[in-house]
Short mmCIF file of the C-alpha atoms (twelve columns), coordinates in Angstrom:
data_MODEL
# 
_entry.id   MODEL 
# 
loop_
_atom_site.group_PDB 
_atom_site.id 
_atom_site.type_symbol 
_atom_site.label_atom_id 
_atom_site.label_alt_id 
_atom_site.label_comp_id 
_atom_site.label_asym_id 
_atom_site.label_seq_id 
_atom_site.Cartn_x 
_atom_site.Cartn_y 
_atom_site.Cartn_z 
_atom_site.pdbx_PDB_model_num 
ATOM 1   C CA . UNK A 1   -27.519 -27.998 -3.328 1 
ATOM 2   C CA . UNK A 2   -23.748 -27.702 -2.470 1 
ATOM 3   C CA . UNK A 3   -23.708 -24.605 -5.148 1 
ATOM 4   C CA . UNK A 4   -26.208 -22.752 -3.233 1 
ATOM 5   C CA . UNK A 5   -24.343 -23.247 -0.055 1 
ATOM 6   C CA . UNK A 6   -21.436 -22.042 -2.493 1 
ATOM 7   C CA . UNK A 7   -23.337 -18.933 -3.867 1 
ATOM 8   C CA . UNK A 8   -24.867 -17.957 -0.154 1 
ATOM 9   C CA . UNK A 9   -21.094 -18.227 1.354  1 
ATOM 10  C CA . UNK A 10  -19.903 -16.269 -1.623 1 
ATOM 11  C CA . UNK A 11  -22.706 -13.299 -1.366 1 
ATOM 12  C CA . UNK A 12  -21.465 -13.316 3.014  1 
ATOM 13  C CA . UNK A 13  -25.634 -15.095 3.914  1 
ATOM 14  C CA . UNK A 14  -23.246 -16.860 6.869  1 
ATOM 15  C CA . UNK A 15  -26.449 -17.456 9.211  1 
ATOM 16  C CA . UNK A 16  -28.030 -18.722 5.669  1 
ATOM 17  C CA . UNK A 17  -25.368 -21.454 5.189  1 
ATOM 18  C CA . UNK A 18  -24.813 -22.556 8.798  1 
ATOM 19  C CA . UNK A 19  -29.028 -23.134 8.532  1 
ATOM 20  C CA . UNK A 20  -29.303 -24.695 5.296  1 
ATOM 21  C CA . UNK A 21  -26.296 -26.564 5.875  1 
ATOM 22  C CA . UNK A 22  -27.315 -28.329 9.234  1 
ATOM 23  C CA . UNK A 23  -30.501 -28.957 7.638  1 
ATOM 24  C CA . UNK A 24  -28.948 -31.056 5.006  1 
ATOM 25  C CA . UNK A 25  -26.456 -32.883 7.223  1 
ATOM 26  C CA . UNK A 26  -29.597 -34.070 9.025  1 
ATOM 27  C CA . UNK A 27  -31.009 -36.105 6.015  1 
ATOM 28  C CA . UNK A 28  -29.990 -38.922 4.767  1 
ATOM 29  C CA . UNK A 29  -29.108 -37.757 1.437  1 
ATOM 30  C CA . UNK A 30  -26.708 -35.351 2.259  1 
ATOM 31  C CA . UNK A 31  -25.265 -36.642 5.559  1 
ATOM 32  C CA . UNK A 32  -21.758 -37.810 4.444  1 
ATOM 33  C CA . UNK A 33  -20.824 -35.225 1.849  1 
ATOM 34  C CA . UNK A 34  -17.985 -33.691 3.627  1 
ATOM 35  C CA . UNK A 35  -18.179 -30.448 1.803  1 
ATOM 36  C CA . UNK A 36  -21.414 -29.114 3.435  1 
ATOM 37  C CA . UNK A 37  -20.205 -29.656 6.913  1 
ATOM 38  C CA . UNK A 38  -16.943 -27.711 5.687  1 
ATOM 39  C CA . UNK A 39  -19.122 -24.989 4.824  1 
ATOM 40  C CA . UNK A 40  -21.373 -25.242 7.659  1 
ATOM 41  C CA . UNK A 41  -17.651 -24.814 10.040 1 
ATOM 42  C CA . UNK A 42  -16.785 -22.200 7.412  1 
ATOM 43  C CA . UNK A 43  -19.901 -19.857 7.873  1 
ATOM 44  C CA . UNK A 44  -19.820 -20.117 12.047 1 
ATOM 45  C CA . UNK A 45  -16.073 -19.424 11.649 1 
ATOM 46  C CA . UNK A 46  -16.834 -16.039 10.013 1 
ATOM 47  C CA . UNK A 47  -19.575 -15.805 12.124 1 
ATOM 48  C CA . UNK A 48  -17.582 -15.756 15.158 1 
ATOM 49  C CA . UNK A 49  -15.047 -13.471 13.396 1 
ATOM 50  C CA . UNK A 50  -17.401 -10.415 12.681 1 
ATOM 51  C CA . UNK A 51  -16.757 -8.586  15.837 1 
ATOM 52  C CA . UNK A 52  -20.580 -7.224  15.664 1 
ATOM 53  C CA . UNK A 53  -21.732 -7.076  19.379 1 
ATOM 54  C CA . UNK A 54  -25.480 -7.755  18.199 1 
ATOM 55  C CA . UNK A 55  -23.823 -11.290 16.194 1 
ATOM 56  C CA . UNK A 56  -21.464 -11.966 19.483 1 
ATOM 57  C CA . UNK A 57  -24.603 -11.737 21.689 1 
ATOM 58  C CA . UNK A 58  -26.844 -14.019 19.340 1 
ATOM 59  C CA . UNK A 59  -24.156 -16.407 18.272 1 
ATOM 60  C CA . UNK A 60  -21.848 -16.622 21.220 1 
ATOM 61  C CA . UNK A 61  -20.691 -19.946 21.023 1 
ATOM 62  C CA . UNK A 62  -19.954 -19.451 16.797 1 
ATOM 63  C CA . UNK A 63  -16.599 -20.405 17.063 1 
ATOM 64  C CA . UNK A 64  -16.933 -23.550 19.062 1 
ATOM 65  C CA . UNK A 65  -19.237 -24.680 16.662 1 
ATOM 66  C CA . UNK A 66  -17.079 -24.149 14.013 1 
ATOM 67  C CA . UNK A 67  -14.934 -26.617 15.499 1 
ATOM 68  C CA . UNK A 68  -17.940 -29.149 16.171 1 
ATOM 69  C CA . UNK A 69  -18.797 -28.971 12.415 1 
ATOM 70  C CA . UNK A 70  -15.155 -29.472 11.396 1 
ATOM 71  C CA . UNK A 71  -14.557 -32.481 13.751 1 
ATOM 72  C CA . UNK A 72  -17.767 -33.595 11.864 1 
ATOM 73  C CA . UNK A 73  -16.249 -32.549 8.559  1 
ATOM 74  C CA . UNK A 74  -12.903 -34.226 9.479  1 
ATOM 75  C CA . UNK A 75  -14.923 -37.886 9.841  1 
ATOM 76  C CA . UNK A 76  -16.581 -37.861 6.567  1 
ATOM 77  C CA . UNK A 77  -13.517 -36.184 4.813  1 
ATOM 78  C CA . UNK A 78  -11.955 -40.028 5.434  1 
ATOM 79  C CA . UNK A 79  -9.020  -39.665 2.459  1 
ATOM 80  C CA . UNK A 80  -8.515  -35.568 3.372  1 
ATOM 81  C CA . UNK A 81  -8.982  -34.264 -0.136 1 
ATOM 82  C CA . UNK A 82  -11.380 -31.475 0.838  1 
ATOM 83  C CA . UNK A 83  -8.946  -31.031 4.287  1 
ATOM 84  C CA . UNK A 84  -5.715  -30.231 1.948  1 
ATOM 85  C CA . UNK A 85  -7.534  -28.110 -0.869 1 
ATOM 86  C CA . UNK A 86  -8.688  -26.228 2.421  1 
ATOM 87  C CA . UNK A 87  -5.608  -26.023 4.128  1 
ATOM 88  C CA . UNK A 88  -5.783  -22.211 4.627  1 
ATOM 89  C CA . UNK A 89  -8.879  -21.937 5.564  1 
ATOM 90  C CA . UNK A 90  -7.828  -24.856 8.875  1 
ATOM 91  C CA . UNK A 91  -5.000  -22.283 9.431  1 
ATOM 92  C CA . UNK A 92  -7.079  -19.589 9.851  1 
ATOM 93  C CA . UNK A 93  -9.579  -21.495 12.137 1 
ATOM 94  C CA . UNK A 94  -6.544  -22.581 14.392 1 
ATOM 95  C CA . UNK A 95  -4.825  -19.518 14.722 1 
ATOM 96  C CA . UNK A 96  -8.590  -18.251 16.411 1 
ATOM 97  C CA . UNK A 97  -8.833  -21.281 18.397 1 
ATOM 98  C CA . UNK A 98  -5.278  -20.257 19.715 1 
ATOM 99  C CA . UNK A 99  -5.806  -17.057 20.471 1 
ATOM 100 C CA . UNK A 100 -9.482  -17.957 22.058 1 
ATOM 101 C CA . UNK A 101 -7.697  -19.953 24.681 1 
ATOM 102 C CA . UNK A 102 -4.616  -17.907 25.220 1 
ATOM 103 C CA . UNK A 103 -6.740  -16.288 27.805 1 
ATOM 104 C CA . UNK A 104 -7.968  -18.892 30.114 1 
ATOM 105 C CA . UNK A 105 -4.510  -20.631 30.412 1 
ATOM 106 C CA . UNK A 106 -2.569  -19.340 33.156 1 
ATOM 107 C CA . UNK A 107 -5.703  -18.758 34.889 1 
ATOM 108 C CA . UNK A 108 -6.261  -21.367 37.248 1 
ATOM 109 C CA . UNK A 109 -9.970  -21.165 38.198 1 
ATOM 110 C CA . UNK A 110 -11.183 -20.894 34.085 1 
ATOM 111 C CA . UNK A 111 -8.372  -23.308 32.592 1 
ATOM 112 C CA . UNK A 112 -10.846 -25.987 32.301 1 
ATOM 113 C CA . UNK A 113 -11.710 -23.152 29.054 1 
ATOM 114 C CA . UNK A 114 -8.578  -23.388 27.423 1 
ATOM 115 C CA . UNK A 115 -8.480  -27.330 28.039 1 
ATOM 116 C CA . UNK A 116 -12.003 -27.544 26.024 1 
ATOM 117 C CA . UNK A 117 -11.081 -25.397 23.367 1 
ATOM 118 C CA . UNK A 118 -7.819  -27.791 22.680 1 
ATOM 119 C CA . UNK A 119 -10.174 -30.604 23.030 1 
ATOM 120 C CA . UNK A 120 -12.364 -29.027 20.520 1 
ATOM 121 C CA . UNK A 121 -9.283  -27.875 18.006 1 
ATOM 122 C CA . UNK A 122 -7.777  -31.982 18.463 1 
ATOM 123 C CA . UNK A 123 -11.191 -33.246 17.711 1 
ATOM 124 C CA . UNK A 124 -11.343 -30.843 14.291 1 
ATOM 125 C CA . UNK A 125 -7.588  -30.815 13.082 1 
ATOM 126 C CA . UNK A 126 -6.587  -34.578 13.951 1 
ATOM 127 C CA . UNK A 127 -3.799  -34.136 11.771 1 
ATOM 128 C CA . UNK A 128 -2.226  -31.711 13.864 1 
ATOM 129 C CA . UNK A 129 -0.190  -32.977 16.598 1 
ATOM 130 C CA . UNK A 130 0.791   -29.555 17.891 1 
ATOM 131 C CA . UNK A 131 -2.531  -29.268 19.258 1 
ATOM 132 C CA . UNK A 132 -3.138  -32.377 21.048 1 
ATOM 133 C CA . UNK A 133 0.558   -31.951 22.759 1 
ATOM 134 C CA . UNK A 134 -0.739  -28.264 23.913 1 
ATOM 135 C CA . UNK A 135 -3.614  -30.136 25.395 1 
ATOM 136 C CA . UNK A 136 -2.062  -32.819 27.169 1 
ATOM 137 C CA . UNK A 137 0.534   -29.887 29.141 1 
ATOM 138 C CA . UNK A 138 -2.888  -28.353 29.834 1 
ATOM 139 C CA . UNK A 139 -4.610  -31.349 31.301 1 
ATOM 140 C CA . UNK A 140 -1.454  -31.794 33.358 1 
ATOM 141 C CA . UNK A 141 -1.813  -27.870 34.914 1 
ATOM 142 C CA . UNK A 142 -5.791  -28.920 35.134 1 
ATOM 143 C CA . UNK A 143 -4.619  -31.727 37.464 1 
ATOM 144 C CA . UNK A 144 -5.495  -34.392 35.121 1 
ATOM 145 C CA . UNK A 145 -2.463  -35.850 34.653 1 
ATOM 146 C CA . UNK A 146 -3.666  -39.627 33.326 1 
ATOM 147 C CA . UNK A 147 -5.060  -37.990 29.888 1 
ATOM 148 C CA . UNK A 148 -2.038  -35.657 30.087 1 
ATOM 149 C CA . UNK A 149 0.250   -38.543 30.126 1 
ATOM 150 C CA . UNK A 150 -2.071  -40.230 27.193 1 
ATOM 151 C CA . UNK A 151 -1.947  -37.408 24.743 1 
ATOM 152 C CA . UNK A 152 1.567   -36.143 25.222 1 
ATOM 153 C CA . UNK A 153 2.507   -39.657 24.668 1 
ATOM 154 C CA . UNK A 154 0.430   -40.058 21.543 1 
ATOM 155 C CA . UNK A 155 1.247   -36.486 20.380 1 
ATOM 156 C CA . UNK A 156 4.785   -36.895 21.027 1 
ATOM 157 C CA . UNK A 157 4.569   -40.499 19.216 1 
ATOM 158 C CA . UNK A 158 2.916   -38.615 15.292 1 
ATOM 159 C CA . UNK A 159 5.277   -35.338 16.134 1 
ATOM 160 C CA . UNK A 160 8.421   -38.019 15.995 1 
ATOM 161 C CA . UNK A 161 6.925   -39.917 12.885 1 
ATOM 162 C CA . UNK A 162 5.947   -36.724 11.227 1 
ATOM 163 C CA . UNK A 163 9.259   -34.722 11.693 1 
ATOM 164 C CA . UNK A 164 11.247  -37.812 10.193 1 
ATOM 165 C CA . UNK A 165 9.977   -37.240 7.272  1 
ATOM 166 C CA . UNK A 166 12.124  -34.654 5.338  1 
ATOM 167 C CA . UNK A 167 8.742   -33.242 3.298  1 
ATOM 168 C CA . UNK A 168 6.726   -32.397 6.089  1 
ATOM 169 C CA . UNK A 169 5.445   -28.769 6.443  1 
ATOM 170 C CA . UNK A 170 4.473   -28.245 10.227 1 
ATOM 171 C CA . UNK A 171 1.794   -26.234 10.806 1 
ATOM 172 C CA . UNK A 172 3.003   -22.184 11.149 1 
ATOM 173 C CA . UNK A 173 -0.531  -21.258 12.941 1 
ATOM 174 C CA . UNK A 174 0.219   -24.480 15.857 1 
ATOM 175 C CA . UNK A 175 3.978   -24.502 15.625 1 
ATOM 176 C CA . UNK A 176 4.891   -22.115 18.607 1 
ATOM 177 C CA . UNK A 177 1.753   -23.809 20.501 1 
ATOM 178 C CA . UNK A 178 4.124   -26.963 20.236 1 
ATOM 179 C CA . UNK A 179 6.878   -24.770 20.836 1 
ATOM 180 C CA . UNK A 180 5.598   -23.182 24.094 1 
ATOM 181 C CA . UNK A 181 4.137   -27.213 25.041 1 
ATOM 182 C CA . UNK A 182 7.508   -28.075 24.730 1 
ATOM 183 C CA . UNK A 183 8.822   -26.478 27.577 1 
ATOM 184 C CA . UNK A 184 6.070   -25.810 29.408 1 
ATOM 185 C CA . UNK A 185 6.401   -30.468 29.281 1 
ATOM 186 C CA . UNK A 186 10.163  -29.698 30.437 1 
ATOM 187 C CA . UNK A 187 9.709   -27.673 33.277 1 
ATOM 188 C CA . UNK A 188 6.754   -29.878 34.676 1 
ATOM 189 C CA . UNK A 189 8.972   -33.187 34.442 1 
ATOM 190 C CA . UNK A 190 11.532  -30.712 36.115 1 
ATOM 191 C CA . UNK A 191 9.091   -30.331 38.919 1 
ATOM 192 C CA . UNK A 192 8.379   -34.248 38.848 1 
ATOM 193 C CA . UNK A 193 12.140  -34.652 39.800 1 
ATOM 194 C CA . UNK A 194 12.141  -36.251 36.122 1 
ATOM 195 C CA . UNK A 195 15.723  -35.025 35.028 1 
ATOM 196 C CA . UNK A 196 15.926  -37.692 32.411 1 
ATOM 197 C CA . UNK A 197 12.021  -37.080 30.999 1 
ATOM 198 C CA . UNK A 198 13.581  -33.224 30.987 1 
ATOM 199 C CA . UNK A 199 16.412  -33.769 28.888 1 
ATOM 200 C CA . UNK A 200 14.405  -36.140 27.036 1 
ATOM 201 C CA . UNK A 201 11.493  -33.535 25.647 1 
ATOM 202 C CA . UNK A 202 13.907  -30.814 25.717 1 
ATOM 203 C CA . UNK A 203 16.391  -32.344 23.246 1 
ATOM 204 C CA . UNK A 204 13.044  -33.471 20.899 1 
ATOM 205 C CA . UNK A 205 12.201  -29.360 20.898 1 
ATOM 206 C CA . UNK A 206 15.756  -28.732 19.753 1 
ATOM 207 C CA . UNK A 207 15.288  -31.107 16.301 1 
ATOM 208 C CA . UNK A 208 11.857  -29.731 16.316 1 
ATOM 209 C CA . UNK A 209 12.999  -26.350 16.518 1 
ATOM 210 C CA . UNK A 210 16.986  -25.975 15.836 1 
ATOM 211 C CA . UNK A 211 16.611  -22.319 15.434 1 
ATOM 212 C CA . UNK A 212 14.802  -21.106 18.273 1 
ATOM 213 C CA . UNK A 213 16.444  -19.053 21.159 1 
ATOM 214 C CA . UNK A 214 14.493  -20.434 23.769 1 
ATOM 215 C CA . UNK A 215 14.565  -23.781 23.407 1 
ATOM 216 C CA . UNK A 216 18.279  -22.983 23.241 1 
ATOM 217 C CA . UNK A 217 18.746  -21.490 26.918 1 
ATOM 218 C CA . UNK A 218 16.208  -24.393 28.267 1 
ATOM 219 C CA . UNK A 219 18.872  -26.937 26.877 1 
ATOM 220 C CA . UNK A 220 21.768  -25.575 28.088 1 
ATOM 221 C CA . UNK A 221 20.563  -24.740 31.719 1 
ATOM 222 C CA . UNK A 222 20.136  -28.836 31.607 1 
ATOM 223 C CA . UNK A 223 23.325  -29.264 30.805 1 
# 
């Protein structure tokens, strides 16, 4: 069964594998191979990437659901073989999920958006810190600043683990995301009358990013 998923995806049948793919998930044979609900997050990811007006109107929540199935995917995928040998193809899905929010964020009536879709993109990349520290700077602009407290914290918590180790590849799609969170985090501890917190988060970005300019000039206007 798997192979015709394979063969459908191959021959571009996207609506064919999201169908038959659900179908399966929803029997009890089939409902903790990983693989299918990778394809079934695979075929609404192209979906949602066709930019066919006729598709956008039909499917307009494509992409969201391609984060639903890979949250699924990401639960039954328990030692991340089929995560790693898929690594471009999680990439590819963040760097959509990024740009997908990039528009509600500085707007403050539809931020609640771009606070879901990070939700969403945490839920289906758990391995990605970057993402869940985005989401906690954007609970604290959505005035929920208990969970944005709880997932800097736990973000901030992998990010330090993660970066200690000397072979770890950080994310290029997520990487300015954290980047951006960074001192986005500064400047609201800033505004908290947190100096310490500031200097803090901003001297983290600096080993997290030694090279960039930004982070740089935020450092040295603490100083």
């Amino acid at each position: 069964m798997n192979f015709k998923l394979e063969k459908l995806f191959i021959e571009e049948k996207y609506e064919d594998v999201a169908y038959k793919g659900i179908s399966m998930v929803e029997s009890d044979k089939y409902k903790n191979d990983p693989e299918i609900y990778l394809y079934v997050a695979m075929a609404w990811y192209e979906i949602s990437q066709m930019n066919d007006e006729a598709m956008e109107e039909e499917y307009p929540k494509a992409l969201q659901d391609a984060f639903k199935y890979a949250a699924k995917f990401a639960k039954k995928d328990k030692e991340g073989v089929w995560a790693e040998d898929n690594s471009d193809f999680f990439e590819d899905l963040k760097k959509a999920g990024i740009a997908d929010a990039a528009q509600w964020i500085d707007d403050d009536k539809k931020r609640r958006n771009a606070v879901s879709s990070y939700k969403y993109m945490s839920k289906a990349m758990p391995d990605d810190p970057n993402l869940l520290f985005f989401k906690g700077v954007l609970e604290y602009m959505n005035r929920n600043s208990g969970q944005a407290d709880r997932d800097v914290s736990m973000a901030m918590a992998d990010l330090i683990t993660k970066y200690a180790d000397p072979k770890y590849k950080p994310s290029r799609a997520s990487a300015p995301v954290l980047e951006d969170g960074l001192l986005r985090w500064t400047d609201i501890m800033l505004e908290q009358s947190y100096a310490d917190s500031a200097k803090k988060t901003i001297n983290w970005a600096l080993k997290f990013f030694p090279e960039s300019e930004k982070v740089a000039t935020k450092a040295e206007s603490l100083k």
